[in-house]
Structures are given as structure tokens and as C-alpha cells.
C-alpha atoms as an extended CHARMM CRD file, in Angstrom:
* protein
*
       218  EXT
         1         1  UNK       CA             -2.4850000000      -10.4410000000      -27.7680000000  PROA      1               0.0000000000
         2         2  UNK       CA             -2.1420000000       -6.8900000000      -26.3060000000  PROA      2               0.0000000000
         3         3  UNK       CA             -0.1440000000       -7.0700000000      -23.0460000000  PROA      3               0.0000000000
         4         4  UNK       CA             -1.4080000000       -4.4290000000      -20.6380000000  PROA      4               0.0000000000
         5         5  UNK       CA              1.9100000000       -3.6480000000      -18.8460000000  PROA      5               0.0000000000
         6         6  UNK       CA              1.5550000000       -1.3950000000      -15.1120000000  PROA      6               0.0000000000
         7         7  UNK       CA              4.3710000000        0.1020000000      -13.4590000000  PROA      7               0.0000000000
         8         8  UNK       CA              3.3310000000        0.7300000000       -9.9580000000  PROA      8               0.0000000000
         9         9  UNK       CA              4.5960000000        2.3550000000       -6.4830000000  PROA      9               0.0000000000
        10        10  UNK       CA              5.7520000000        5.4460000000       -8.6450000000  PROA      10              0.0000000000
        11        11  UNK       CA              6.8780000000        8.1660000000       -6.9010000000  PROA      11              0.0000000000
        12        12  UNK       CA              9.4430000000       10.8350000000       -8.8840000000  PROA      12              0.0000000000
        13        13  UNK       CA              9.6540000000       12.7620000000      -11.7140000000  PROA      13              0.0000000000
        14        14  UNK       CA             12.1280000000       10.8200000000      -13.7620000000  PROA      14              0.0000000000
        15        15  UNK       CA             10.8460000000        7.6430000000      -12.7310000000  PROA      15              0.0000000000
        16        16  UNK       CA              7.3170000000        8.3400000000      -13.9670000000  PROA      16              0.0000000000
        17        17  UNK       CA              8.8280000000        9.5650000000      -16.8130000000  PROA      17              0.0000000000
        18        18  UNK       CA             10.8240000000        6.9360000000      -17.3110000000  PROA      18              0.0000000000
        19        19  UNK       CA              7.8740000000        4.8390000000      -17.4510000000  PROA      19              0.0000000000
        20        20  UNK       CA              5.7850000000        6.7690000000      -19.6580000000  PROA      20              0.0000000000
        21        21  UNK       CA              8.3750000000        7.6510000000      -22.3920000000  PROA      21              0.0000000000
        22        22  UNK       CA              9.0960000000        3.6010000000      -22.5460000000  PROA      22              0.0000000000
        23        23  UNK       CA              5.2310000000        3.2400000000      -23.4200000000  PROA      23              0.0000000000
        24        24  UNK       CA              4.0880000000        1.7410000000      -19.4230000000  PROA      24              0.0000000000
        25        25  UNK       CA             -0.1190000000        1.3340000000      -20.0690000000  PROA      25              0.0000000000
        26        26  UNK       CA             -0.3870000000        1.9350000000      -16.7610000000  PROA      26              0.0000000000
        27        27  UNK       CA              1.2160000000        3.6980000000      -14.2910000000  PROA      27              0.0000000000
        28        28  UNK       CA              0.6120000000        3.3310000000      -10.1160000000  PROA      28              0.0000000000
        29        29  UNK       CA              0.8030000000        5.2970000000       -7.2310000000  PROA      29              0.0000000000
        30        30  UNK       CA              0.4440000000        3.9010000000       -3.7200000000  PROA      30              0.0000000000
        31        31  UNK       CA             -1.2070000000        5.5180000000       -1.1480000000  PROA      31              0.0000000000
        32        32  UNK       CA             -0.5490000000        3.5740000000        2.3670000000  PROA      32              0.0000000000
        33        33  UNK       CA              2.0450000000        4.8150000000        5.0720000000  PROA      33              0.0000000000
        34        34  UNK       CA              3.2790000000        1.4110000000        5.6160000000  PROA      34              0.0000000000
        35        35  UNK       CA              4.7720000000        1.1140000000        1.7500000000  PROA      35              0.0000000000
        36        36  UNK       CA              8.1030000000        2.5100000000        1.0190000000  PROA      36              0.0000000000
        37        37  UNK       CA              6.4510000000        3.4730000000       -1.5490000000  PROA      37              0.0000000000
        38        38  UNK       CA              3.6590000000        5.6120000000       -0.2830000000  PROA      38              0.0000000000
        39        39  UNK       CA              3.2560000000        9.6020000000       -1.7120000000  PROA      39              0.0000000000
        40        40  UNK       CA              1.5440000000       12.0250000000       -0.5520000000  PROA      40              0.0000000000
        41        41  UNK       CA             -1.3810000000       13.9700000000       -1.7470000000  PROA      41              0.0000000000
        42        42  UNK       CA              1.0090000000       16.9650000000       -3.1450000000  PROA      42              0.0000000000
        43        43  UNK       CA              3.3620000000       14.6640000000       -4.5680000000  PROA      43              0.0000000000
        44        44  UNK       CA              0.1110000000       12.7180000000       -6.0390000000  PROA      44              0.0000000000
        45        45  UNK       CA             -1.2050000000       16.5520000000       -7.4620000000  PROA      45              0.0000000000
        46        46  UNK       CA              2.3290000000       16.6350000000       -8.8870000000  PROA      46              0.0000000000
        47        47  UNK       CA              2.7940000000       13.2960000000      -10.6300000000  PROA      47              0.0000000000
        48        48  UNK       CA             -0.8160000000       13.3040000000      -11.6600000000  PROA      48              0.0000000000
        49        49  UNK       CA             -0.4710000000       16.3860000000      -13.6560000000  PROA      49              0.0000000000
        50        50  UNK       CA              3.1980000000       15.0320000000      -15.4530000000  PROA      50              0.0000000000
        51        51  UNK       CA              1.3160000000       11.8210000000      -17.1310000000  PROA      51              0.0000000000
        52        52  UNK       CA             -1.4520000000       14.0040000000      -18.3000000000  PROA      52              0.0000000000
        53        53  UNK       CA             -2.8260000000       11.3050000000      -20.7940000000  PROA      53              0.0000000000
        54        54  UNK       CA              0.1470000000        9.5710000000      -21.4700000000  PROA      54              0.0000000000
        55        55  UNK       CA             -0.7550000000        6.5400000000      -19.3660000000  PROA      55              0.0000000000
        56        56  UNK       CA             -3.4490000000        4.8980000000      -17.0450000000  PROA      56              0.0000000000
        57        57  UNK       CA             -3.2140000000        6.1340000000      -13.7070000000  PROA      57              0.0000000000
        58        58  UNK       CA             -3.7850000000        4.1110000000      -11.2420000000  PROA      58              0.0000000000
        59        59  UNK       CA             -4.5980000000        4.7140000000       -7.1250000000  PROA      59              0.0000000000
        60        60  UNK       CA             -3.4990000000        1.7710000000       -4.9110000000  PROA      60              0.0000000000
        61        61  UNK       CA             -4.9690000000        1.8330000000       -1.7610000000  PROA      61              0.0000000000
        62        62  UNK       CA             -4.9880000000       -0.7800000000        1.1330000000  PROA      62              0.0000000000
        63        63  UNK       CA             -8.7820000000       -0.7320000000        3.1500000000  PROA      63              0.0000000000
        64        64  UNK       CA             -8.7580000000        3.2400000000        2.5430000000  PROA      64              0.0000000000
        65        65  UNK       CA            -11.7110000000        5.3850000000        3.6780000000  PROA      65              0.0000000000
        66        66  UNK       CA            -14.1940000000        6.9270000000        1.6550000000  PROA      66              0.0000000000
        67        67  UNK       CA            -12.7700000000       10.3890000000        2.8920000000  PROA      67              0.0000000000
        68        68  UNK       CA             -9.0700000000        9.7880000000        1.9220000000  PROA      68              0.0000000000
        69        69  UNK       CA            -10.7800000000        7.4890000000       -1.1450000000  PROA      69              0.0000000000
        70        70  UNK       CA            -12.4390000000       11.3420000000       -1.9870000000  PROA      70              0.0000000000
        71        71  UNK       CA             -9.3580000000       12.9020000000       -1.4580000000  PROA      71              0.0000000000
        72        72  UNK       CA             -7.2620000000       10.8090000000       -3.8570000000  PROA      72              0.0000000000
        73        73  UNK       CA             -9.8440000000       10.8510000000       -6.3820000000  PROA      73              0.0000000000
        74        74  UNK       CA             -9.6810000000       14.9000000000       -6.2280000000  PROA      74              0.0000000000
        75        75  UNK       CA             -5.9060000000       15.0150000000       -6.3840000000  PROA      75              0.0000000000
        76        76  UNK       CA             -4.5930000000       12.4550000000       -9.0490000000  PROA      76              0.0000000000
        77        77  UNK       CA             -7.8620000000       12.4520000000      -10.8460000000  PROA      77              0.0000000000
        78        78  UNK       CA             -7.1130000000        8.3750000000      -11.5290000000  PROA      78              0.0000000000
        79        79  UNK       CA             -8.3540000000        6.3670000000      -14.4570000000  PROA      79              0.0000000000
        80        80  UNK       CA             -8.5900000000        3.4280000000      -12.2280000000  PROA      80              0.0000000000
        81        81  UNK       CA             -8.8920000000        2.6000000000       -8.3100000000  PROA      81              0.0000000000
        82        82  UNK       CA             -7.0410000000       -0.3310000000       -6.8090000000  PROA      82              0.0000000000
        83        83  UNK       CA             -7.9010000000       -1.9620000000       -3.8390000000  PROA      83              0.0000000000
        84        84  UNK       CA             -4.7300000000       -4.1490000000       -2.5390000000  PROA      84              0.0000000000
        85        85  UNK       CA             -6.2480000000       -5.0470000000        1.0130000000  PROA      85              0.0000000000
        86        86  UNK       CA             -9.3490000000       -6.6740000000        2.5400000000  PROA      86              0.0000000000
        87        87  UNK       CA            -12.0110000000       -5.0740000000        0.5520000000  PROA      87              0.0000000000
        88        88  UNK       CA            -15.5950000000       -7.4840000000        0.7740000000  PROA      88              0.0000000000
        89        89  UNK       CA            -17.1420000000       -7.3670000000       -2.8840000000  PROA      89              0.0000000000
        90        90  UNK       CA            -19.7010000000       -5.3310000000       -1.0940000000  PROA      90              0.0000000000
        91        91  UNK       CA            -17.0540000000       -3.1480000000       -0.8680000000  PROA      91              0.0000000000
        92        92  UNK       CA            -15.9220000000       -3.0560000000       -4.6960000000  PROA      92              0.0000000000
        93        93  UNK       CA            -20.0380000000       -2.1310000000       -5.9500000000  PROA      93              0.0000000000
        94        94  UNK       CA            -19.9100000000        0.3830000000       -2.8690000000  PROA      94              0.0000000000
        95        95  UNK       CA            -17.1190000000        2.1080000000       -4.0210000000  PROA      95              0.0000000000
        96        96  UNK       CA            -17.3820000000        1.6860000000       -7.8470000000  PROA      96              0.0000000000
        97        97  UNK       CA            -21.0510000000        3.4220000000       -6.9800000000  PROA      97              0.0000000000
        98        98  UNK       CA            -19.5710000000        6.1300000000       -4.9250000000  PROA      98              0.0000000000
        99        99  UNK       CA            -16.7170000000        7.4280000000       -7.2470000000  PROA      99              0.0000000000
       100       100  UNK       CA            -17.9090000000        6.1470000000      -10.6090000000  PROA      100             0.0000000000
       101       101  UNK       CA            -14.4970000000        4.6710000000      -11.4480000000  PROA      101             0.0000000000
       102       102  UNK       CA            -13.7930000000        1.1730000000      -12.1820000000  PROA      102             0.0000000000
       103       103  UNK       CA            -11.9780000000       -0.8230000000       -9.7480000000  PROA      103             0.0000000000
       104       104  UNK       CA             -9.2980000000       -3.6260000000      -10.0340000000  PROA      104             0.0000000000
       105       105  UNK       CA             -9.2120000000       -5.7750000000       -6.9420000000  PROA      105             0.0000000000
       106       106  UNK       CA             -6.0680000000       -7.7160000000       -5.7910000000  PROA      106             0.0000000000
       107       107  UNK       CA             -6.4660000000      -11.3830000000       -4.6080000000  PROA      107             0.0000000000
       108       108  UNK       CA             -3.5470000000      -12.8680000000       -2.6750000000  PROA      108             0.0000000000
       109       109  UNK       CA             -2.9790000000      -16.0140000000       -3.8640000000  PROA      109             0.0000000000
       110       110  UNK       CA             -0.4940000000      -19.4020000000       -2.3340000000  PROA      110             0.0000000000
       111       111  UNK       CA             -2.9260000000      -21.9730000000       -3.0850000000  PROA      111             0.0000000000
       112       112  UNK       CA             -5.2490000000      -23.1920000000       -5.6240000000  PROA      112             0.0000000000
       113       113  UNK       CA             -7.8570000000      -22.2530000000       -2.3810000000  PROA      113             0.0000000000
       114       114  UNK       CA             -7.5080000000      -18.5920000000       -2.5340000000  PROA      114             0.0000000000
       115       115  UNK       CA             -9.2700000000      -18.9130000000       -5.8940000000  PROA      115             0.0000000000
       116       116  UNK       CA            -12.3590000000      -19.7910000000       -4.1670000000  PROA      116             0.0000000000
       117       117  UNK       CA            -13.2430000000      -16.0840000000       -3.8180000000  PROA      117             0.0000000000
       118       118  UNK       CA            -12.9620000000      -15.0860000000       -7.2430000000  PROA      118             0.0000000000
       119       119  UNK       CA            -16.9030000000      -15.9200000000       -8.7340000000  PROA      119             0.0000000000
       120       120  UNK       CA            -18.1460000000      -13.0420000000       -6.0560000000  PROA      120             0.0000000000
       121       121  UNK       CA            -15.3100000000      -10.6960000000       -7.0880000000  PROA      121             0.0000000000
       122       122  UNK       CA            -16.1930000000      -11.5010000000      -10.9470000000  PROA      122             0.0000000000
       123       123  UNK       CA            -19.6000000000       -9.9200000000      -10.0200000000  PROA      123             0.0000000000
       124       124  UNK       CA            -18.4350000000       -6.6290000000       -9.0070000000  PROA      124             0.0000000000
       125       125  UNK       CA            -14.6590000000       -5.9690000000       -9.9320000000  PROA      125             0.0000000000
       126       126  UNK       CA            -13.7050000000       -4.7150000000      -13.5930000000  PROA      126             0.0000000000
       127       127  UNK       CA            -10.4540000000       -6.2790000000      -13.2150000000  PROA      127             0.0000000000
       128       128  UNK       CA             -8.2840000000       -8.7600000000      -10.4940000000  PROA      128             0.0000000000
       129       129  UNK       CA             -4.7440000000       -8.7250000000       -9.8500000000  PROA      129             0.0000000000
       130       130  UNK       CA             -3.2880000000      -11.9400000000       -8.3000000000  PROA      130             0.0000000000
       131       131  UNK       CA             -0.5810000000      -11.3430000000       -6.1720000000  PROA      131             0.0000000000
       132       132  UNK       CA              1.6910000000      -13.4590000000       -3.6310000000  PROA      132             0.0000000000
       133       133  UNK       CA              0.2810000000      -14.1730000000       -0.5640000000  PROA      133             0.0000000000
       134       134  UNK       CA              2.5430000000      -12.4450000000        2.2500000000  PROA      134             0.0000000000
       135       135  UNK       CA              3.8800000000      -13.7070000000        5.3560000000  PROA      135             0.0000000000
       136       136  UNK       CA              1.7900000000      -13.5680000000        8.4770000000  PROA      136             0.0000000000
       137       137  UNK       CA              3.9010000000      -11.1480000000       10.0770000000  PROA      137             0.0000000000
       138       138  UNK       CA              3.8900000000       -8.9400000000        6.8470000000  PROA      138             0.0000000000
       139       139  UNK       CA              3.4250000000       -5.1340000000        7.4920000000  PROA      139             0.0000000000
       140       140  UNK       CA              2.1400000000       -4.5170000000        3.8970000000  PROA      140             0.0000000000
       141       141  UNK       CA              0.2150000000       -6.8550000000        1.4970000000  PROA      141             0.0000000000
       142       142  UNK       CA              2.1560000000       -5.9990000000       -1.9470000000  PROA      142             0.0000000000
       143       143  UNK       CA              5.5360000000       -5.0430000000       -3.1570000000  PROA      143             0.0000000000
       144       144  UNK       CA              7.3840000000       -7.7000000000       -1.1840000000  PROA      144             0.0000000000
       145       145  UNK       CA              9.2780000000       -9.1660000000       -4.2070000000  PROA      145             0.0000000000
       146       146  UNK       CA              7.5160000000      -12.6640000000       -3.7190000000  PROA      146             0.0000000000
       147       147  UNK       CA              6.2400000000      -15.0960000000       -6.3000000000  PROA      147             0.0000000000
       148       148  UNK       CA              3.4820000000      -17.2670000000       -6.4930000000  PROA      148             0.0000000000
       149       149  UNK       CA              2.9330000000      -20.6370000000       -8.2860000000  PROA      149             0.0000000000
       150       150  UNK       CA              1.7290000000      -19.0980000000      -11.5920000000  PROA      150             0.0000000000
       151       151  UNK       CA              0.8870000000      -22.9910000000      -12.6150000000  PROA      151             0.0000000000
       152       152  UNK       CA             -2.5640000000      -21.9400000000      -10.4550000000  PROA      152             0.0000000000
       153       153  UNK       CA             -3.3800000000      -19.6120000000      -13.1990000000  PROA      153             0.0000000000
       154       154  UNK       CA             -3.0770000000      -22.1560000000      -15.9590000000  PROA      154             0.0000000000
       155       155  UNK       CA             -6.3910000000      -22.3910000000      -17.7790000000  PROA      155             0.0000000000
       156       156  UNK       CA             -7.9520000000      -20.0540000000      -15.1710000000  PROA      156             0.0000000000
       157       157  UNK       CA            -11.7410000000      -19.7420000000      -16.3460000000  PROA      157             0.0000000000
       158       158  UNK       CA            -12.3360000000      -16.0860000000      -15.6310000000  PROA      158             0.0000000000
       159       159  UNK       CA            -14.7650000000      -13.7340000000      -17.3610000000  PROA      159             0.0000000000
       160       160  UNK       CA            -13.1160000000      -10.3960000000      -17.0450000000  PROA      160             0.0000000000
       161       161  UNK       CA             -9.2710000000       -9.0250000000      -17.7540000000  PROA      161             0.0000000000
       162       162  UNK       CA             -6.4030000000       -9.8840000000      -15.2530000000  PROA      162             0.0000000000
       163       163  UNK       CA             -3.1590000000       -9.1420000000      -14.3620000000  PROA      163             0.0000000000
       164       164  UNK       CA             -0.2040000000      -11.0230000000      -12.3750000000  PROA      164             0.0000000000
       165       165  UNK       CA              1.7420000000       -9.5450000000      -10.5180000000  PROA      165             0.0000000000
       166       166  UNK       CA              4.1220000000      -10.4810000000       -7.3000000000  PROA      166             0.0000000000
       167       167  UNK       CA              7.8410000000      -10.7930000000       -7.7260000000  PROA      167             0.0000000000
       168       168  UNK       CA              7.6670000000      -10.1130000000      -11.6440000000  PROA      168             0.0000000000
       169       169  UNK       CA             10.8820000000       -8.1160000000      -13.1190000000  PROA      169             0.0000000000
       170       170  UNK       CA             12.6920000000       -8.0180000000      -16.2320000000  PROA      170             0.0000000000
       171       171  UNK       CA             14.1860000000      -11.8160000000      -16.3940000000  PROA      171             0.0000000000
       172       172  UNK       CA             10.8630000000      -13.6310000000      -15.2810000000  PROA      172             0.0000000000
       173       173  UNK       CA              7.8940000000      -11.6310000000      -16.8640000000  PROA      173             0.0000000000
       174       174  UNK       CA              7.9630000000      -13.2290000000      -20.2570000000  PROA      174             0.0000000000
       175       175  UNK       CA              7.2860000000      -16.8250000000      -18.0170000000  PROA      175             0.0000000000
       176       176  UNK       CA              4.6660000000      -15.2140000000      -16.3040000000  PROA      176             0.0000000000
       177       177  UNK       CA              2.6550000000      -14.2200000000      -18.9870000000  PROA      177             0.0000000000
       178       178  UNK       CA              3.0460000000      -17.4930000000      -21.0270000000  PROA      178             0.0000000000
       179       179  UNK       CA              2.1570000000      -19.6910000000      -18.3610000000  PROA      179             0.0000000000
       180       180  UNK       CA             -1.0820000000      -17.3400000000      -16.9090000000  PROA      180             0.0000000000
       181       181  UNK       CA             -2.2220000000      -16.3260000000      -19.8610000000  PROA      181             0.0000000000
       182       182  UNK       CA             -2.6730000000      -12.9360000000      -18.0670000000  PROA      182             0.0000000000
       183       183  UNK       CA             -3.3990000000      -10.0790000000      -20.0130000000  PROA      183             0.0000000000
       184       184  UNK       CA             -1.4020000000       -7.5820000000      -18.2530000000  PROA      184             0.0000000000
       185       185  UNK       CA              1.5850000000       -7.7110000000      -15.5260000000  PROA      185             0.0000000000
       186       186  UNK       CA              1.8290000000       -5.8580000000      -12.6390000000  PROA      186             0.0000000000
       187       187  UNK       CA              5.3510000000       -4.5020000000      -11.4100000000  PROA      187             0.0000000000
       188       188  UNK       CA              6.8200000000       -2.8370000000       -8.7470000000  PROA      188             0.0000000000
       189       189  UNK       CA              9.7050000000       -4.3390000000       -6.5380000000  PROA      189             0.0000000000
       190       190  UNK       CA             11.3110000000       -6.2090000000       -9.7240000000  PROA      190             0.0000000000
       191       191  UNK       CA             11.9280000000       -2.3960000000      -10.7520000000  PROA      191             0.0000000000
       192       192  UNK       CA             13.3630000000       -0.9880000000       -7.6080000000  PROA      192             0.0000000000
       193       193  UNK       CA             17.4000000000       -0.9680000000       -6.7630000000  PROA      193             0.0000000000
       194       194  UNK       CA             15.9820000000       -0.5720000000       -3.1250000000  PROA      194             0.0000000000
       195       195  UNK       CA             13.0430000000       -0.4460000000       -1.0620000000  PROA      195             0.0000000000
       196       196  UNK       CA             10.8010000000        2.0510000000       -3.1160000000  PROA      196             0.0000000000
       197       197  UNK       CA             14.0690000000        3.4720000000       -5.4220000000  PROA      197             0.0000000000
       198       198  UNK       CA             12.7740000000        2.8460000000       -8.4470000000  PROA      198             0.0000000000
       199       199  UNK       CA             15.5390000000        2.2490000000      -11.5220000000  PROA      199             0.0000000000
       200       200  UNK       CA             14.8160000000        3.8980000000      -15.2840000000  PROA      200             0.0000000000
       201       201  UNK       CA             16.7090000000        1.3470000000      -16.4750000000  PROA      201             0.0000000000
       202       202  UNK       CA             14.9010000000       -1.7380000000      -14.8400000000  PROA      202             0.0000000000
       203       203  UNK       CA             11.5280000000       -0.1530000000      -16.3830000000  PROA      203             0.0000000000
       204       204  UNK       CA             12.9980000000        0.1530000000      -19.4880000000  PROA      204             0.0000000000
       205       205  UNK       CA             13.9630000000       -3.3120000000      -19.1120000000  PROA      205             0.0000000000
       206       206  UNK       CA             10.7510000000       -4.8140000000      -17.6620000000  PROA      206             0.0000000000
       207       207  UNK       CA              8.8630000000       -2.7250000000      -20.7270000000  PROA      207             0.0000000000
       208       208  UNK       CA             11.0070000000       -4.1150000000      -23.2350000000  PROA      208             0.0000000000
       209       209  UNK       CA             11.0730000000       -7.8170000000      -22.2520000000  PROA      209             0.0000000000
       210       210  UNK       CA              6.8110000000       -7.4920000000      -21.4580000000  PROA      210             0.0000000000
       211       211  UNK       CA              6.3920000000       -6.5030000000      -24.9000000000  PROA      211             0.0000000000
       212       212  UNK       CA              8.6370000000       -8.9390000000      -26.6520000000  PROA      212             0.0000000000
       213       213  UNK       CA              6.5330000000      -11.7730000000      -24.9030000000  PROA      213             0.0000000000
       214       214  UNK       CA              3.8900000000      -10.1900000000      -26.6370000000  PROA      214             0.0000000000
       215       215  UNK       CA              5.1380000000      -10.5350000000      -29.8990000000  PROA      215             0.0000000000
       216       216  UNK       CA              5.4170000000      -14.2900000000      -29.0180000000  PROA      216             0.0000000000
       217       217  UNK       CA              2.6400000000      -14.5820000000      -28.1420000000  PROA      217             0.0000000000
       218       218  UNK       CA              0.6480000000      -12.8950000000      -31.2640000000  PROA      218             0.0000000000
């Protein structure tokens, strides 16, 4: 089994780079003022224009606009639009309508109840991300370095790809994948040496140990 593998909250030259030259299928770029990981839309024109067609990219945005939507869409030119907060399904057709791009929606998951919501997203996403619920008093809904009870994933009856993510890095992701059955991961603080300082070597890492599951796997 192919394991799609997504570096995200990507934000410098060498650490894009990084990411692409170790074969990342995806690469992500967050665009919310609250993440430590957040770039702008010159850093976006920037970055976009390194991967080229190396890699997937990927625009992560948290209940966005359609204007700044329109904006990103213009800048990084991305293969794929993320939405990481609220978003209704109405929302996902609305906006797969309005840019023509496919969209992967996140689902925060903590219990076997937050699954309740996926048949509606089925209908209108092209791919879902489970993540780890955050606290209550969280200022941002991703990239907090928490896990969830993959076991909730186990079996999961779902008719379109998905992807785990939440608290994933380089000594866990092998477990994640064998026990979701995902077909991608999703990483972003299990990279990071700090807040939003992203490490070559931890990609490297996370790349290496994503694919070797794979080979297990096959």
C-alpha cells in the first residue's frame, strides 16, 4: 500500500526543501495568524514557486473567507485546499464549487462520537484528516503535538482516502499507520525543534520511518 506522507506548517527554504528532496507527497502551508506556523502571502508566492511540481501543495486554512480563500488560491496556486476549522459540509461543496479544487477536511476526533459527522462529510469532502481534539481553551485547532486513540480508526468503514494526523513524528508513525489503516499521515509538530522551527533532520526521519511502514505493510 502507497503511504501518502504530508509535511505541513512549512515555512523556509531549506525546510521545504528538505521535505521535497526526501520525497514528502505532500507538502503544507498554513495560513492562520494564530499558528506559529502561519506565512504570509509573499512568503506563500515564494515557497509556492520552489516546489514547482515536486510535491502536492497544500493550503491549510482555519474558517478562511472566500476573499483571503481567492487570495491564497492566486498566490501558491495549491493542488489541494484544507479546511482545519469549523467548516459545515455546506461549506466543503461551496467552496470545492467556487475554486474548483478538491478539499480535504479535518475532523477532530477524542471519542468514538466525533465520528458521527463523517457520512455528511463523505458526501462532499475528497479526503478527511482526523486529528486530536484540542483543549477548550486552545487558541488553534492543529499542530498542538497531541494524540488521539488511533484504536477509533480500527476498521473505520469509510469510502474515500484518509489521513491521521495529531502528535505523529518519527518514533510513533509506523503505529499509526498499522493500527488506522490510514492511507497517508499528516505531520507537523513531531517535525519541529520548537514552536513552528521545523528540523531537516526530523523530516528526513519522519519520511524514512513512513515509508518503511510501508514496505511492511505491502
Amino acid at each position: 500500500m502507497s503511504v501518502v506522507v504530508k509535511i505541513c506548517g512549512l515555512s523556509t527554504c531549506d525546510t521545504l526543501e528538505a521535505a521535497v528532496a526526501a520525497g514528502a507527497d505532500m507538502v503544507g502551508f498554513v495560513f492562520f495568524p494564530a499558528s506559529p506556523r502561519h506565512v504570509g502571502l509573499d512568503v506563500a508566492r515564494e515557497l509556492s514557486d520552489q516546489v514547482g511540481s515536486r510535491a502536492a501543495k497544500v493550503a491549510l486554512t482555519v474558517d478562511a473567507s472566500d476573499a483571503l480563500i481567492r487570495d491564497i488560491v492566486e498566490i501558491l496556486k495549491p493542488d489541494l485546499l484544507q479546511l482545519h476549522g469549523s467548516e459545515s459540509p455546506e461549506r466543503v461543496r461551496a467552496l470545492k464549487q467556487a475554486f474548483g479544487l478538491p478539499v480535504m477536511k479535518a475532523i477532530a476526533v477524542a471519542t468514538a462520537a466525533d465520528l458521527a459527522v463523517l457520512p455528511a462529510y463523505a458526501e462532499t469532502a475528497d479526503r478527511i484528516l482526523f486529528d486530536a481534539r484540542p483543549p477548550k481553551d486552545a487558541t488553534r485547532p492543529g499542530g498542538l503535538g497531541m494524540t488521539f486513540d488511533w484504536e477509533l480508526l480500527r476498521d473505520l468503514n469509510l469510502s474515500l482516502p484518509f489521513m491521521v494526523s495529531g502528535g505523529v513524528n518519527p518514533g510513533n508513525v509506523a503505529a499509526a499507520l498499522r493500527v488506522t489503516g490510514a492511507g497517508g499521515v499528516d505531520v507537523s509538530s513531531g517535525v519541529e525543534r520548537a514552536p513552528g522551527a521545523k528540523d531537516p533532520e526530523l523530516i528526513r526521519s519522519f519520511i524514512r520511518a513512513a515509508r518503511a511502514s510501508e514496505e511492511l505493510m505491502t
